[in-house]
C-alpha positions, 0 to 999 in steps of 0.5 A: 881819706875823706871828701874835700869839700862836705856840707858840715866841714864846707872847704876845710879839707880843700884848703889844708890840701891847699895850704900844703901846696903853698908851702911847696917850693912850687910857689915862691912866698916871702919867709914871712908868708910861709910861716902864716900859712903853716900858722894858718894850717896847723890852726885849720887842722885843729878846728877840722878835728873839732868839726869831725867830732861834732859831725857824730852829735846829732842835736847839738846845741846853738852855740856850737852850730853857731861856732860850727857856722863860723868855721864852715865859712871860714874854710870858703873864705880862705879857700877862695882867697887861696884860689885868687893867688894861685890862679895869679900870675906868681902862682903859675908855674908854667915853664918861661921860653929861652932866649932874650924872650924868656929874659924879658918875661922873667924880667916883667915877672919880677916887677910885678911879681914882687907887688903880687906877693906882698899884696897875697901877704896882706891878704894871708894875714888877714885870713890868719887873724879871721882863724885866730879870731874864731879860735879865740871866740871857741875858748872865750865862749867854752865851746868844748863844756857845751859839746861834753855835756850829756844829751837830752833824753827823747822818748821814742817816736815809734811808741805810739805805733804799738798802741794804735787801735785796729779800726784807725788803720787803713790799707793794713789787711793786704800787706798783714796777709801777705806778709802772714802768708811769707811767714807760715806758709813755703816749702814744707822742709822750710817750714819745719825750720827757723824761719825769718822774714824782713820787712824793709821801707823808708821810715813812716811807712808804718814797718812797725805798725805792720809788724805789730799787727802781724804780732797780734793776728799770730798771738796764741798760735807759738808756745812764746813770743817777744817784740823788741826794738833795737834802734840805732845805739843797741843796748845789747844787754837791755834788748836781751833782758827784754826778750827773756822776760817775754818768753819767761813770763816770770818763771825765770827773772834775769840776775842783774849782772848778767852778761850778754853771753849768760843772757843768750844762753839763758834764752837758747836753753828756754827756746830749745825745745819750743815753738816761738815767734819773736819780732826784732823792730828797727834794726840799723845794721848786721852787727847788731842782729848778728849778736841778737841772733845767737839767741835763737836756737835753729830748731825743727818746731817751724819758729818765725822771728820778723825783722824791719829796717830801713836798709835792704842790704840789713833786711838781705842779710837777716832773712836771706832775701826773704823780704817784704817791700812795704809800699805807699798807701794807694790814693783810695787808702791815702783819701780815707785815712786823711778823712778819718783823721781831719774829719772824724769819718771818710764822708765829711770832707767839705766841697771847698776843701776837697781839691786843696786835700789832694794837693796836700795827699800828693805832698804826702805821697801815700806816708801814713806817718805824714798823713796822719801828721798834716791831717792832726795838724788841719784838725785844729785849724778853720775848715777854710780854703784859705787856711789849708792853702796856707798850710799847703804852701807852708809844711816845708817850714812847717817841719821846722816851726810846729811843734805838731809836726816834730815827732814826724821830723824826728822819725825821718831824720833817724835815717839822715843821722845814721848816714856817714858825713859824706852820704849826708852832704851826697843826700842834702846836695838833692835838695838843689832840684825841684820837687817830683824831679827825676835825678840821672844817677850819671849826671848826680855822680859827675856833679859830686865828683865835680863839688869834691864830694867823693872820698877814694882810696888806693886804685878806686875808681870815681865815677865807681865810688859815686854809683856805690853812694847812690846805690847806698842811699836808695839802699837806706829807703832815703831816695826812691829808685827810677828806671830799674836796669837789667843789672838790678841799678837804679837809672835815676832817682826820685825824692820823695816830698816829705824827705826833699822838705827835710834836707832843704830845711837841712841845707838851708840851715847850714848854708849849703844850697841856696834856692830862689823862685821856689815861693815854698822854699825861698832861701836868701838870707845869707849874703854869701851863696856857695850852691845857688839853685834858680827855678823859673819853671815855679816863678818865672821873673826869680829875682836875686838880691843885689847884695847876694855875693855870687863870687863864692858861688860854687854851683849853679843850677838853672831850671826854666825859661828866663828872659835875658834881663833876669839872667845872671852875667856867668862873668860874676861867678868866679868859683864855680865849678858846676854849671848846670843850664835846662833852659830850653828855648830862650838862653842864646849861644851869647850868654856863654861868651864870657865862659872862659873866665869860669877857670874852676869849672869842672862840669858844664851842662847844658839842656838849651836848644837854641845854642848851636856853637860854643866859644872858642875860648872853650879850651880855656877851662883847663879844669873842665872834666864834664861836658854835656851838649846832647840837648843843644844844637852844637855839631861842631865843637870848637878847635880849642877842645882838644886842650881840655887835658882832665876831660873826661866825658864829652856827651854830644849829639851827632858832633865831629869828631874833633881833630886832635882828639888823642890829645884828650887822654883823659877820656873814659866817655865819648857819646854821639859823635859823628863819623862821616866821609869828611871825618879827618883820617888822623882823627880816626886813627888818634881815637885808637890812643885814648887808652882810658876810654870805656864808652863810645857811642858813634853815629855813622852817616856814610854809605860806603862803596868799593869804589870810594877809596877815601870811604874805604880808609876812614873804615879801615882807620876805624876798625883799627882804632876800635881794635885798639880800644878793645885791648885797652878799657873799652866797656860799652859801644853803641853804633847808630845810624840814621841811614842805611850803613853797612857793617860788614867791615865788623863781622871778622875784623875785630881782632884781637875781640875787645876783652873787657867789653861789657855792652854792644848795641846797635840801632841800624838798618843792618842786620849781621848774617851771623853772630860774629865769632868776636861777639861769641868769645865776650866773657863779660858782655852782660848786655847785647841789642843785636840785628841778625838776619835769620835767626836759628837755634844756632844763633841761640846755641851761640848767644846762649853761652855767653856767661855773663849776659843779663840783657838780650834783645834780637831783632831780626827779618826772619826766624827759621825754621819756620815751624818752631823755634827751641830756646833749650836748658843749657843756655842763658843762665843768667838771662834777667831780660828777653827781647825778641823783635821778628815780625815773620816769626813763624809759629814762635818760640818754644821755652824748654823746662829749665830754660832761662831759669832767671829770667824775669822780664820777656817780649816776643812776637806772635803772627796771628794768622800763623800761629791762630790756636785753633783749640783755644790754647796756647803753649809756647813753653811759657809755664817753663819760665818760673822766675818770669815777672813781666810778660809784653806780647806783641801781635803781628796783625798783617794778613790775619783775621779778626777772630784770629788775633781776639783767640790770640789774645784770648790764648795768651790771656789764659796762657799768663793765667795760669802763672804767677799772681804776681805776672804782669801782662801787656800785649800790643797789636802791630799792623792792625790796619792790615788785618783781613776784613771779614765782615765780623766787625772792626777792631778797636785802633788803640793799643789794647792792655791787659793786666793781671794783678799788675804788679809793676817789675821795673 
């Protein structure tokens, strides 16, 4: 399988699965038409084989980009042609009504059929010779001589890295150590073992400098050392050569006709015996250490290999996750190597230039590799405000043009020419959002399903697919991972300047996204746009060309205010399939009036809060599989909705719950939809027959009450649809209430216990009075946000063997007993994160040896005026906790003294001290108002933070 639609193939496969439709019995063509399109196809085919083989070039030559161009064109051109007769009225296949009104239609159908169909014939055959032509210019031009032609030799752009002089590097002795330390120090049975260590980060980081460094600092102290490079296209043989004459130092000169099996055991007899250290750079993939790795006998003489890559899961798999993550350079150490560079020392940047040079620093995002390259390049410029803005506002274009900036660009598209075809069109489809954006990896992944980007196989699920190429591409240091979760997954992303710089040059160059208002990338040279991008928030009167063509237009992306005149009528964009709208304020309700019209929309967002209804015309969007509303005002959805048949997420905040809902069979998310006293009974029971629902977020505004019988009958309809839910694919609910609502009704009833649940969370004023036994038999619930009332060992006995849970948080009145509460060892072997909200806790937790051996991230309460460590000291147990990276204290003021909440504060200080240099510690004060007044002196009203040798976890 592959992706219907990709930025180097454009439409080509949408079509050929079109054009197979058409010659269906489904669709009645002229005898004539129906050997144009097989014509049509079979060309198509051949020209998509063509640009498959061309996908795997990565520099190929101006006329086969040029040819490329055509084909990639051609596929939009026809796709949309094929698009108009399917949606026309001899391309529907809806069945007539009977009768004398079913004669009348058929009768209507064949007078204007007929002309239908002859005019689609013109306009096939028009499509057919724009094939021929492009075919025929591919021979006449000899396309194919062009592409067998052998590729240019590049020298390699990592050489410089080995030669670099020690005293022009800035902020290398931190990670040189730490990564020294890795390497020799650890476990004595490990140390006396082969070891490996991998350092991983996006290319410009500096991985190799690094590692050379590390090379030299150890040089002497192993009986023999290599340093190789593996690169993206391994020569195995040459590689194994290298190593050999290394760690030979000529005592033993390879026979030319080796091969890679005498290579390696010519290298494992040498090393038998023998203490050594060898650094494997720039590995793309594990096949290839695998084969470089059976070089390297696992003695007992404590030998060390360094392994760097751009790829975690290759950095994992070489070293058994004995990694080091290099990071960006600080600012401090970003200002002093841009200095050294442009200016020949630290000190010498002039007053006028200093403001524009942090505006550059920012862009380079602490790259050394692009540090170094900008500062090189304003080196030979005038030292004049004038032309470094200049250069600011061009080094977007600048990596295209500047023969300075080339090495650069060559060294962070490897990672782009690494990547599969569809991760390639996954990664440019970014350069649609503005600079510093964050991107929510759900909204990303429904977009791509949405433009037709994914590729599944067999039973795959989409949304499943899309989170595996967001995760792929964080894992390949080509985005930036935000928000990290209790699951280890990246909640949204970020691209870094210098990459976002190099996919827009990308995405421009082949006409895959179209950006206006932006004034450093300003794309509008092509008439015909396939994914338009307008950013009001850069230029706030973005004005588009009149002879753009928007009719091709298949995405559309609005970021920022627009006055309604510089709007573009949706009437015109007859294609597109997303509609994306963050526009705040301005945008009014009408602007969507002609929505309907958009009859290939499949995603529909909308961020505008002035938009309070939607047209009833809505279930017209028969194709719609998205629809976004949480950032609008809309509480009533439109009765039409029910008609989207492929809907399949339906966000909303706080809207009915529209009647007929079991019409919408295909949706797997509903979130927030309200549920009160006038909420429709079938409703509620229909929601129970959405059998591919996994996530549902409710709102519940009622107050029940045994003497509201109706009251009573919307919760027992309610409890029987989630009963239901549960024995189908319910993975994730969220109850909330902005009111007090009771949830008693949960406590016994949910059974059969939903099987597959996944996540539970709720935020209302309701606390359980015991664990529900439902909860307690959740082999799978990995995430639990739960109110109870009180809290006791038991209930952590209870939560405690639940076998998949990662994420708890409790919250709760009152903790018992009073005097200590014991998280023992036999529980919660998984546990990554730990909340704990009670704010009469009594005198806390205390934290066995062994208990929640993999928890990593804590937040508990302590009352100061009842636990005050008179002795100074604090021991809840916290030393216990050995994979612990972030420790959050809140301390309970009320009815506590000054000197008892500063030695509390003073106690968990010590207390995190004693832990991992790497522990993070924040602690908060809560009721400080209330805290007794004794004279001594007022605490300061600001949250009070302390950090030791902050490490951020998430």
């Amino acid at each position: 399988m592959e992706a219907i639609v990709c930025a180097t193939h454009g439409a080509m496969g949408s079509v050929l699965r079109k054009l197979g439709a058409l010659l269906s019995d489904e669709y009645k063509l002229l005898r004539s038409v129906k050997g144009d399109v097989m014509f049509l196809k079979a060309e198509l085919e051949s020209m998509h084989a063509f640009l498959k083989m061309m996908s795997e070039v990565e520099d190929p030559d101006e006329l086969s980009k040029c040819w490329i161009k055509e084909v990639r064109e051609l596929s939009y051109n026809i796709e949309y042609g094929i698009d108009s007769f399917m949606l026309s009225p001899c391309g529907e296949s809806s069945r007539k009504p009977r009768g004398f009104k079913g004669r009348l239609s058929r009768c209507m159908d064949i007078m204007t059929n007929s002309k239908t169909r002859h005019c689609i014939a013109k306009k096939i055959k028009v499509l057919k010779q724009d094939a021929i032509e492009v075919s025929s210019r591919r021979a006449r031009y000899k396309v194919d001589d062009v592409v067998s032609k052998p590729s240019r030799i590049s020298i390699d752009p990592r050489l410089p890295a080995f030669f670099t002089e020690m005293t022009k590097l800035v902020g290398i002795d931190g990670p040189k150590d730490k990564l020294i330390k890795l390497l020799t120090e650890g476990e004595v049975a490990i140390a006396q073992q082969l070891k490996v260590v991998s350092i991983v980060g996006i290319g410009g980081l500096g991985k190799t400098t690094l590692a050379n460094q590390v090379y030299q600092k150890l040089e002497g102290q192993f009986e023999c050392q290599a340093f190789v490079s593996v690169s993206q296209k391994p020569d195995l043989k040459r590689i194994l050569r290298n190593i050999l004459s290394q760690i030979c130092c000529q005592e033993r000169v390879s026979n030319e006709e080796w091969d890679e099996q005498q290579l390696i055991n010519t290298i494992r007899q040498f090393l038998k015996h023998k203490r050594y250290f060898i650094v494997i750079d720039d590995i793309w993939g594990t096949p290839a250490w695998r084969a470089i790795k059976c070089a390297f006998p696992e003695n007992s003489s404590s030998s060390r290999i360094l392994t760097t890559t751009r790829i975690l899961t290759v950095a994992k798999y070489c070293s058994h996750d004995r990694v080091y993550e290099i990071k960006p350079l600080s600012a401090t150490h970003s200002k002093s190597l841009f200095f050294k560079r442009a200016f020949g020392c630290e000190g010498g940047c002039p007053l006028q230039l200093r403001e524009v040079s942090d505006e550059i620093l920012k862009k380079c995002g602490g790259l050394p590799l692009a540090i170094i390259t900008v500062a090189s390049l304003l080196a030979n410029k005038a030292s004049t405000r004038e032309e470094w803005l200049r250069i600011r506002n061009s080094l977007g274009s600048a990596l295209e043009k500047d023969l300075d900036m080339e090495e650069m660009k060559k060294i962070l598209f490897l990672g782009y020419n690494d990547l599969p075809y569809h991760l390639k069109t996954c990664l440019l489809y970014l350069s649609i959002f503005p600079e510093d954006y964050v991107i929510k990896r759900d909204r990303l992944v429904r977009r791509w399903i949405a433009e037709g980007f994914i590729i599944v196989e067999g039973g795959q699920d989409l949304e499943e697919v899309g989170e595996g190429y967001f995760s792929d591409l964080i894992n390949r240091s080509l985005i930036e991972p935000v928000e990290i979760q209790y699951d280890g997954r990246a909640d949204a992303c970020r691209v870094h300047d210098m990459i976002l710089d190099l996919i827009i040059s990308k995405s421009i160059e082949e006409n895959f996204v179209t950006l206006s208002g932006d004034s450093k990338h300003n794309s509008l040279p092509y008439d015909k746009v396939h994914r338009l991008s307008l950013n009001y928030h850069a230029q706030e009167h973005t004005m588009v060309p009149s002879n753009m063509v928007v009719s091709h237009v298949r995405s559309l992306t609005i970021f920022g205010c627009a006055e309604a005149e510089h709007m573009l009528s949706l009437s015109n964009f007859q294609s597109v399939r997303v509609l994306d709208i963050e526009n705040r304020e301005v945008l009014e309700h009408k602007y969507l009036e002609h929505i309907s019209r958009l009859s290939q929309l499949k995603y529909l967002r909308l961020n505008v809060r002035r938009i309070t209804a939607l047209p009833e015309q809505l279930g017209e969007l028969r194709n719609l599989q998205t629809l976004d509303l949480r950032w609008t005002w809309v509480k009533k959805l439109p009765a039409s909705i029910v008609q989207l048949q492929q809907l399949a997420c339906l966000l909303v905040k706080s809207a009915e719950l529209p009647e007929g809902i079991g019409n919408m069979r295909a949706l797997r998310e509903l979130s927030e939809i309200e549920i009160n006293q006038n909420t429709c009974l079938t409703s509620l029971q229909e929601l129970g027959s959405l059998t591919k629902l996994r996530i549902l977020e409710l709102n519940l505004n009622w107050h029940i009450s045994s003497t509201n019988s109706g009251m009573k009958a919307c919760v027992d309809n309610l409890v029987m649809s989630l009963c239901k839910l549960g024995m189908l694919n319910l993975r994730s609910i969220h109850l909330q209430s902005y009111h007090s609502c009771s949830l008693d009704f949960l406590i016994d009833s949910w059974f059969p216990p939903p099987h597959l649940l996944q996540r539970f969370e709720m935020s209302i004023n309701y606390y359980f009075p015991t664990i529900p036994k439902w909860v307690a038999s959740l082999e799978h619930l990995s995430y639990l946000g739960i109110y109870v009332n009180p809290v006791d060992e038991e209930t952590f006995r209870v939560l405690g063997n639940l076998p998949s849970l990662l994420f708890l948080w409790i919250t709760s009145r009152t903790a018992r007993p009073i005097e200590r509460l014991i998280i023992s060892n036999n529980g919660f072997r998984y546990l990554k994160e730990f909340y704990f909200t009670c704010w009469d806790s009594g005198a806390g937790l205390m934290f066995e040896a062994g208990a929640m051996p993999e928890l990593e991230n804590l937040r508990v309460p302590f009352n100061a005026h009842d636990v005050f460590p008179s002795s100074g000291g604090l021991d809840f147990g916290i030393q216990n906790l050995y994979s612990l990276k972030h420790l959050h204290i809140e301390i309970v003021c009320y009815g506590a003294k000054v000197r008892e909440v500063e030695a509390l504060e003073h106690a968990v200080k010590n207390a995190a001290g004693c832990l991992s240099d790497e522990l993070t510690l924040e602690v908060n004060r809560w009721d400080e108002e209330e805290i007794v007044k004794d004279g001594e002196h007022k605490l300061a009203e600001e949250e009070v933070e302390l950090s030791i040798e902050c490490v951020t976890h998430h």
